[in-house]
N, C-alpha and C positions, 0 to 999 in steps of 0.2 A: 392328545388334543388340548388338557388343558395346559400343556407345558406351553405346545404352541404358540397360546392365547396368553399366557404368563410375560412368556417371551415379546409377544409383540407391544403389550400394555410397556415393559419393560421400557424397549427400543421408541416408541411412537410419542411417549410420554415427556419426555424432555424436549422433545422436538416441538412437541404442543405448548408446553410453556414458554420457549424461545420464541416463537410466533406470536405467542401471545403479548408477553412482555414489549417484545421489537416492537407489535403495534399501537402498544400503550406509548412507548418512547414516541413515533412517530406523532401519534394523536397529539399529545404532549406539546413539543417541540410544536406543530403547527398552532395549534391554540397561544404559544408564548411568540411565534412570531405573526400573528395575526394583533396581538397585543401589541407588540413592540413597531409594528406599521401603523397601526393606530395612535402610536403616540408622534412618532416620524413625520405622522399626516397635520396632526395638530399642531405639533412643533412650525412646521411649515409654513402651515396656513398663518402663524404669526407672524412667522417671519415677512412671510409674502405682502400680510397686511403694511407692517412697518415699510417695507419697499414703496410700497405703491402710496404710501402719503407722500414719502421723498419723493415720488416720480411726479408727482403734484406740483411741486416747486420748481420743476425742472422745464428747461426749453423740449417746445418742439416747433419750431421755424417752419416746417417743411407745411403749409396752405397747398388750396386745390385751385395752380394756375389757369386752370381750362375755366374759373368760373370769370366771364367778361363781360356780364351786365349788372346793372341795378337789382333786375328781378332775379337772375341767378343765385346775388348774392345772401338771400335771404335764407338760403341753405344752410345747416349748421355746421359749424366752424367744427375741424379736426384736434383744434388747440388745447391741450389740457389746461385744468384751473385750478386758482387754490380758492375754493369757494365760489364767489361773484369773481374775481380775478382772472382773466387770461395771461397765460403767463408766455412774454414771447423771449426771454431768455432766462436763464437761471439766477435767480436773483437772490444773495446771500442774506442771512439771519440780521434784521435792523436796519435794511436798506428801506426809507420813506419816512425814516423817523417814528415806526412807531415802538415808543421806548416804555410800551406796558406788556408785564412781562402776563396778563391773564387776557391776550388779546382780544383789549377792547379798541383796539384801532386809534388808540393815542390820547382817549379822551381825559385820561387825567392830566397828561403831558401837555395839552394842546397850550395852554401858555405857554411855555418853556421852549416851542417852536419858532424858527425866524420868520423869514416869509411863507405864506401858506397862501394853495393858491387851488380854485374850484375849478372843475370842468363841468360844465351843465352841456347836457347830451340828450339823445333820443335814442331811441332802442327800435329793430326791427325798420319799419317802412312809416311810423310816428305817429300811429296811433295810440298808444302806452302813454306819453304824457312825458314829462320833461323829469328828469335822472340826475343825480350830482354824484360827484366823486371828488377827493383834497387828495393832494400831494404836497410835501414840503422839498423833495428834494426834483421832483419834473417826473422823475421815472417811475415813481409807483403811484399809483394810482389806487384811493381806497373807495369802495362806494361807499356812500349816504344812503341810510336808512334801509339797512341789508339789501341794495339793488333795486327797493320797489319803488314809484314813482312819487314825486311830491308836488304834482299839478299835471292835471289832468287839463283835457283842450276842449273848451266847452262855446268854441264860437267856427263859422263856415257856414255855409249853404247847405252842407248834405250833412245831418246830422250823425248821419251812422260812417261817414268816413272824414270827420274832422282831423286833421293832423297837427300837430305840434312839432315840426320839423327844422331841423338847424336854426335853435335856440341862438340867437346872436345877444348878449348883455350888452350893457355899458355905462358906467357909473355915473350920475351927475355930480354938478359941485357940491351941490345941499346931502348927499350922500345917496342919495335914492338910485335904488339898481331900474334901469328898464330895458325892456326885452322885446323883442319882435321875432318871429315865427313862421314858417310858409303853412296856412294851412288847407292848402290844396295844391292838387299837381295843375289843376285851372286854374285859376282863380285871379282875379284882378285886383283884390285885396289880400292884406297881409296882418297876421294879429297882434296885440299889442297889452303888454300888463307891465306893472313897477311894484315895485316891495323895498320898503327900506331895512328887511331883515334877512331875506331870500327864503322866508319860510310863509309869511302875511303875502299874498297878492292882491292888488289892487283887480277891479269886475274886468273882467277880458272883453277886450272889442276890438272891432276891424278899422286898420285904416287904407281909406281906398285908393292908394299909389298910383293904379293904371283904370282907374274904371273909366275916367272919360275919355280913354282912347280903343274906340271897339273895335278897334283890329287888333289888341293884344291877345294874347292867348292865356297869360298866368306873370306870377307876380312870383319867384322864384328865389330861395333860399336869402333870403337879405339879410343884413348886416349894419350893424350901427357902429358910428362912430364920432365921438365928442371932440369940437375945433374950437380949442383954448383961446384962439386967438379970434375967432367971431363968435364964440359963446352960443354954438347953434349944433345942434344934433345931426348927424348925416345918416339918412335910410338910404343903402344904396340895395339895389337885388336887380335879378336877371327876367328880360322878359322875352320872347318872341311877339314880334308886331309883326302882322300877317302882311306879305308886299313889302315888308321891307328888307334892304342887306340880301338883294338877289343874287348877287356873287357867291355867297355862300349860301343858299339855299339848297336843300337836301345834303347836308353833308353831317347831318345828326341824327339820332333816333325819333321816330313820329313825327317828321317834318318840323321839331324845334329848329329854332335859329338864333339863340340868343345872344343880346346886348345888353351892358350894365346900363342902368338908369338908375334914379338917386332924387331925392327930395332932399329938404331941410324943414328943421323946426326947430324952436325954445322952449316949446311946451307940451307937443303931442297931441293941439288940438289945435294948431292952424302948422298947416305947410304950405308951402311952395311946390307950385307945378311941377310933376316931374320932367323931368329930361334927361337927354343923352347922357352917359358919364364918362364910360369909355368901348373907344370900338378898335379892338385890336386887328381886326379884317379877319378875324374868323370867330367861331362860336366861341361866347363865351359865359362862365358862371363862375361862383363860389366868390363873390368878392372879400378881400381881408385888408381893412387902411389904416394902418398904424401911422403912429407918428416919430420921429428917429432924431431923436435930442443928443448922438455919441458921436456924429459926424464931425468936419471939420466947416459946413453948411451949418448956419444957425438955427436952419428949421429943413428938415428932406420927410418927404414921405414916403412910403412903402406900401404897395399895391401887390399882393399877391392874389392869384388869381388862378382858375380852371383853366385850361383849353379843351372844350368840349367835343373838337374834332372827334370823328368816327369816319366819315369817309370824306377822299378816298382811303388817307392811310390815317389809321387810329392814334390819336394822342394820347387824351384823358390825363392828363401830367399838367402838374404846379408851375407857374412863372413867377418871375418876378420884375415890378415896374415900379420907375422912382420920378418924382415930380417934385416940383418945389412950395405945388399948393394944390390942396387936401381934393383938388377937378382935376390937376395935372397941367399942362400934359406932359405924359410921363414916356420915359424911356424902356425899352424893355430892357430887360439885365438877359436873362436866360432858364432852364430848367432847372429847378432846384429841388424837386423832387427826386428818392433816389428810384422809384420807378414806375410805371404808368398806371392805368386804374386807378386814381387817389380822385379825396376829393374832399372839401369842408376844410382848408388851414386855419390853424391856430396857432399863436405866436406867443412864447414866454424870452425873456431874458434873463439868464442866472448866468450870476459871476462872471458879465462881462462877454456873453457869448449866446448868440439867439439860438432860443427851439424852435422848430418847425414842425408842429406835428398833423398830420392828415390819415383821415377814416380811407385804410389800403379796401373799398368798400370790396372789390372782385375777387378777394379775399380771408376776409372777414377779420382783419384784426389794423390795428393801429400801427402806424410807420411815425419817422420821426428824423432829418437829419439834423444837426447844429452846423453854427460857424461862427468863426468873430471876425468875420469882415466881410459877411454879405453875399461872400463870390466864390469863396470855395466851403465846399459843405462834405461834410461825414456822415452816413449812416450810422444812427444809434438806436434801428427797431429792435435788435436783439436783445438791446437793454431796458425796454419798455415793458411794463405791467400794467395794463388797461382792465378795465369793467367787463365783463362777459357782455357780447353783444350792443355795447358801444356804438353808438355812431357817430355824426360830425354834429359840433358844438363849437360852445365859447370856453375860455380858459382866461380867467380874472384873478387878480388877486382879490383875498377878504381880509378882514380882521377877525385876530384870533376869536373873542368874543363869542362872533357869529357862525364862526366854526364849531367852536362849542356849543352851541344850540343847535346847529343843526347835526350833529354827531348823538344829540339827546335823542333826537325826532324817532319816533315808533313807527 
């Protein structure tokens, strides 16, 4: 019996420590790749970090076509950004000039820059207050004062929904910027400030454009514009006058119907009666009157402008009309937008060649084509870098100076 038991201790015993051992190897082995997935993981995760900043920089073109109104668009954009920046195509290392390497957005450089030039914008539906951004080369676009607002709208009827909407500037001789404003989607009046630094404004007030005419409905995205040659200011914006332009009646949203109308002044405290400006025979908004000194005409103007159509068949696309004086009457050119839903143009000329840029609003990011002769135009939104949530404004040039101060502003 005890050989038996001798015997089996014998035989069982090696088997036992084989088992043993084998599961210590096992235990082992997973404890060191339980480690080595943990470090795999880590690894990774930096990696992944480093990626996804580059994916920041990078396009994504592709918006949400189906959104086709104003109130739609209020949705948040799909767009990746590099900070405040939407970025609508890939835009390489130094493109916008700014040449400081601990990105402060150019501000020891900013003398060293050629032309520099602001976009003052609204954000959202314009109650936020009025927003700037500089570019020196058109296509980048940096904010002012990390994105937050640097004038708030402190005049309207309805206190809690004042807006500050398509900001339009325009510089005088004496230098002083002034500005006009929709602020309200009614309203018969339109606001009005100047600053000779674009950071100081002058007390905000209303000027009453359409109030003595009580069939208007509102007093519509206006726009200023300086005639060198009568030394007179032009407010032109869009109204709906109720019973009038029955031909095109209901062919817009909330029974609008609108036509450009326009005053004059020298000083922003006597105008001239409004009237008619221009009537294309159908709706229309977003006026833009530049002045075109590269012609073979000694003096041509440039009327870019909305077509507000919606029914029967939807436009919502950029024109363009040419006159010989700053009333017209003008010719229409054609579509220069490269596609519909836009709205708010703004006009730069570098190097001999116009930008055209307009808030793509049913989309939510910023379109742009150029040209150098007016009639044939390119797409260049994929090379555009705008402000997160941007919308339609003016685009001026500054002096370096007061770029520099306003790149200080907190």
């Amino acid at each position: 019996m005890k050989a038996k038991n001798y015997f089996r201790s014998v035989f069982f015993f090696p088997i036992f420590l084989g088992v043993f051992f084998g599961l210590c190897d096992i235990f082992g082995g997973l404890i060191f790749a339980v480690s080595v997935i943990s470090d795999v993981d880590i690894t990774t995760t930096a990696v992944v970090g480093v990626e996804s900043n580059k994916d920041k920089e990078r396009s994504e073109s592709k918006v949400d076509s189906d959104n086709k109104s104003d109130n739609k668009s209020d949705k948040k954009s799909d767009k990746k950004s590099v900070g405040d920046i939407v970025v609508n195509s890939e835009i390489e290392s130094g493109v916008g000039g700014d040449k400081s390497d601990k990105g402060d957005g150019g501000v020891k450089s900013v003398l060293d820059l050629g032309s520099v030039w602001l976009f003052v914008y609204y954000t959202n539906k314009g109650h936020d207050g009025l927003f700037y951004a500089w570019s020196n080369d058109g296509l980048l676009w940096r904010p002012i004062r990390e994105g937050k607002p640097v004038l708030k709208p402190e005049v309207g009827e309805d206190p809690k929904n004042r807006l500050m909407r398509a900001p339009s500037i325009c510089r005088g001789l004496d230098g002083t910027y002034h500005m006009v404003w929709a602020i309200a989607r009614e309203s018969r009046s339109i606001g009005y400030a100047s600053s000779r630094d674009m950071i100081n404004w002058s007390k905000q007030k209303l000027i009453p454009v359409m109030e003595h005419e009580k069939n208007a409905r509102n007093a519509w995205d206006p726009e200023l514009f300086y005639d060198n040659r009568s030394k007179r200011f032009y407010i032109i914006w869009a109204s709906t006058v109720m019973g009038s332009f029955k031909e095109t009646a209901g062919s817009s949203e909330s029974d609008f119907n609108h036509r450009l109308y326009y005053a004059t002044t020298e000083n922003f405290n006597d105008f001239t009666k409004a009237a008619l400006f221009w009537n294309p025979d159908h709706n229309v908004m977003d006026p833009l009157l530049i002045e075109d000194k590269s012609g073979e005409e000694s003096r041509r103007y440039l009327l870019f402008y909305k077509d507000e159509t919606l029914k029967p068949t939807p436009k919502k696309n950029l024109l363009l009309a040419t006159g010989a004086m700053p009333t017209g009457p003008f010719n229409v050119q054609k579509v220069v937008s490269h596609t519909d839903w836009v709205q708010g143009p703004s006009v730069l000329k570098i190097g001999g060649e116009w930008y055209l840029y307009y808030d793509c609003y049913g989309k939510r990011h910023f379109g742009a084509v150029k040209s150098s002769d007016l009639n044939n135009w390119t797409n260049i939104t994929e090379k555009l870098c705008f402000p997160t949530n941007a919308r339609q404004g003016t685009i001026i040039e500054i002096d370096k100076e007061i770029l520099k101060k306003l790149q200080e502003l907190k």
